[in-house]
N, C-alpha and C positions, 0 to 999 in steps of 0.2 A: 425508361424512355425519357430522354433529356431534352431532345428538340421535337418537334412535334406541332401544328397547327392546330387548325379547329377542326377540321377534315381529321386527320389522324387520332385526336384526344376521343372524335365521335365514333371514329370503326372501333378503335381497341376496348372501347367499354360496351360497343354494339358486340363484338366476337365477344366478349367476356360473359355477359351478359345472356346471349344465346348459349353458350357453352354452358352455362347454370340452370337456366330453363331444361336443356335436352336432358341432365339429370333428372328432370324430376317431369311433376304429371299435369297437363293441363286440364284447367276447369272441365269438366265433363261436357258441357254446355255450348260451350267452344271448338271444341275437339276437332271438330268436321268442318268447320267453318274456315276456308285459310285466311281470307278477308280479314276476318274479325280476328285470326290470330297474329295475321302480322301486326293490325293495330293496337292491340295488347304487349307486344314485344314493344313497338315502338315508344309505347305510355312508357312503359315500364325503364325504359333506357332514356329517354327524357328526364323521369323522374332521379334516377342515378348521377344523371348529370346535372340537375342540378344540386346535387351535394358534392360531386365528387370534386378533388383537388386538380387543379394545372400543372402538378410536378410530383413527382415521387409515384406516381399511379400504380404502378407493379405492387410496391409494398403496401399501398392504401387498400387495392382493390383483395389482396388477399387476407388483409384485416377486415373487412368488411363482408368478404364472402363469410368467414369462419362465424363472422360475428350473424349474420343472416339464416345462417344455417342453423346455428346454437337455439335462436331463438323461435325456429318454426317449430312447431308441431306438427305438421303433417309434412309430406311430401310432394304437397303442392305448387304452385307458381305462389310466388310473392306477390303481395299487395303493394301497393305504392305509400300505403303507411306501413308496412312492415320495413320496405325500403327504407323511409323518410327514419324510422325510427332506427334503426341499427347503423344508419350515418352518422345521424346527431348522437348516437353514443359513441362515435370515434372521436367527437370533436373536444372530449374532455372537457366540456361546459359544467356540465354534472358528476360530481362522484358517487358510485352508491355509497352508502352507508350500511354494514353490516356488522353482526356482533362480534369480540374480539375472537381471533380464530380462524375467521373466513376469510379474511384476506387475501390469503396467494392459495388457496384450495377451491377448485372450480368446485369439484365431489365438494364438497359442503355446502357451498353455494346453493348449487342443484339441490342437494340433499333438503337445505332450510326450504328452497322453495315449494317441492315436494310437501312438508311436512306441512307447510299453510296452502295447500292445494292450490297452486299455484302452478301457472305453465313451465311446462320442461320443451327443450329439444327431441325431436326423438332420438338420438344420440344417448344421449342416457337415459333411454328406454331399453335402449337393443344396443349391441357393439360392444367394446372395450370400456367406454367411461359406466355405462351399467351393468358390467360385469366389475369396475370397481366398484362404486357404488353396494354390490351384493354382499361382495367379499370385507370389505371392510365394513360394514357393519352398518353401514350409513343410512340406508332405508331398509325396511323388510318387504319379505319375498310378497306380504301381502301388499302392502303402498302399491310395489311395483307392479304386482296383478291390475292393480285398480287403473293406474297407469295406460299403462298398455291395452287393455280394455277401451277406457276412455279414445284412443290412439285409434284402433279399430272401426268404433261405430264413428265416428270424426270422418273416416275416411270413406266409412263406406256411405253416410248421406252426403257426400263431395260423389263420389263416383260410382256409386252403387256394391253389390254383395260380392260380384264377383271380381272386379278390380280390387276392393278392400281384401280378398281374401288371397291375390294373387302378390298386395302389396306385403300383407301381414309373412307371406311366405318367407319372401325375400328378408324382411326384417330379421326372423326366427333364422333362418341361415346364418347370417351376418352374426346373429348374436351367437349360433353354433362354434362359429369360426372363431371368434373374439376371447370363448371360454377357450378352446384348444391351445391358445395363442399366450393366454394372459400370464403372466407372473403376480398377481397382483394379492398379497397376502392376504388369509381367507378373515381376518379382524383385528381392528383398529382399537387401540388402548381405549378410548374413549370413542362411544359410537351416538348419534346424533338420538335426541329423548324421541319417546314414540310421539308420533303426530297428535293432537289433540282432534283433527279429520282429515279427511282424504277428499280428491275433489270426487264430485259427484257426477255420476254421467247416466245416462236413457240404456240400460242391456237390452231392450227389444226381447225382452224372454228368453233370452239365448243363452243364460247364465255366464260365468265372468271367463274370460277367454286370458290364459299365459302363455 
């Protein structure tokens, strides 16, 4: 989008923006409420704009979705600092810093995150990037139980047992599909040290859920 005013720069990030949201699940709390949910999309696209750029928006906004998405944990609406954060990480201010290796390997990235119990996407929980993850050696089958677990009760005090278990369904699909799918050799010459711990999360009794 090359010409564009203020009117237009505001629908395409309002459609963009809605089109993200209907992926995924609103607060529980809200659900029923349309009031209170248009004025939550509205925050929400305010807050977008103001980070987002005046030119180039197609390529911005789909580095920014991917980058948004990466960074959730659950399958919920984004917060207006989960926004603010995964912009100000486009704007190249900051570089991470990680050890030599991780550089162009997100699987390791993830992986070191992992190993300091540290938030993941659910993406490399479930799908293609944690079925690499598996196969190459990067975390074990336990991390990722603990994982995914965590992912779980996450979801289900957001929106209660049976939403979480309709979420966890779809998850476990996707990750069905993703093993069918993957070529991804089953381990990697060198595979990331074991964790020194995993994060910790509440099982509610229910023992640890894969």
């Amino acid at each position: 989008m090359s010409h564009f005013d203020k009117s237009d720069r505001d629908n395409f990030f309002t459609g963009k923006v809605r089109a993200y949201l209907d992926r995924r699940t609103a607060p529980r709390g809200i659900a029923d409420k349309p009031q209170v949910v248009r004025e939550e999309l509205a925050a929400l696209v305010r807050c977008v704009l103001r980070f987002a750029p005046t030119s180039g928006m197609d390529e911005w906004w789909q580095k920014f979705e991917d980058r948004l998405a990466e960074e959730s944990t659950t399958r919920a609406w984004p917060t207006e600092g989960e926004i603010k954060k995964a912009a100000l990480s486009l704007r190249g201010t900051t570089q991470p810093k990680f050890t030599q290796g991780y550089e162009a390997d997100p699987l390791a990235i993830n992986a070191g995150r992992m190993s300091r119990g540290e938030a993941v996407g659910d993406g490399f929980l479930y799908g293609r990037p944690a079925v690499a993850l598996l196969r190459a050696g990067y975390v074990t089958p336990a991390q990722m139980a603990g994982y995914r677990s965590g992912l779980f009760f996450s979801a289900k005090s957001v929106y209660g047992e049976a939403v979480a278990l309709n979420m966890e369904s779809e998850w476990k699909k996707r990750h069905a599909d993703a093993e069918c799918l993957d070529d991804t050799p089953r381990q990697r010459g060198t595979a990331i040290p074991a964790p020194k711990r995993i994060a910790a999360h509440d099982w509610d009794g229910e023992g640890e859920r894969v």
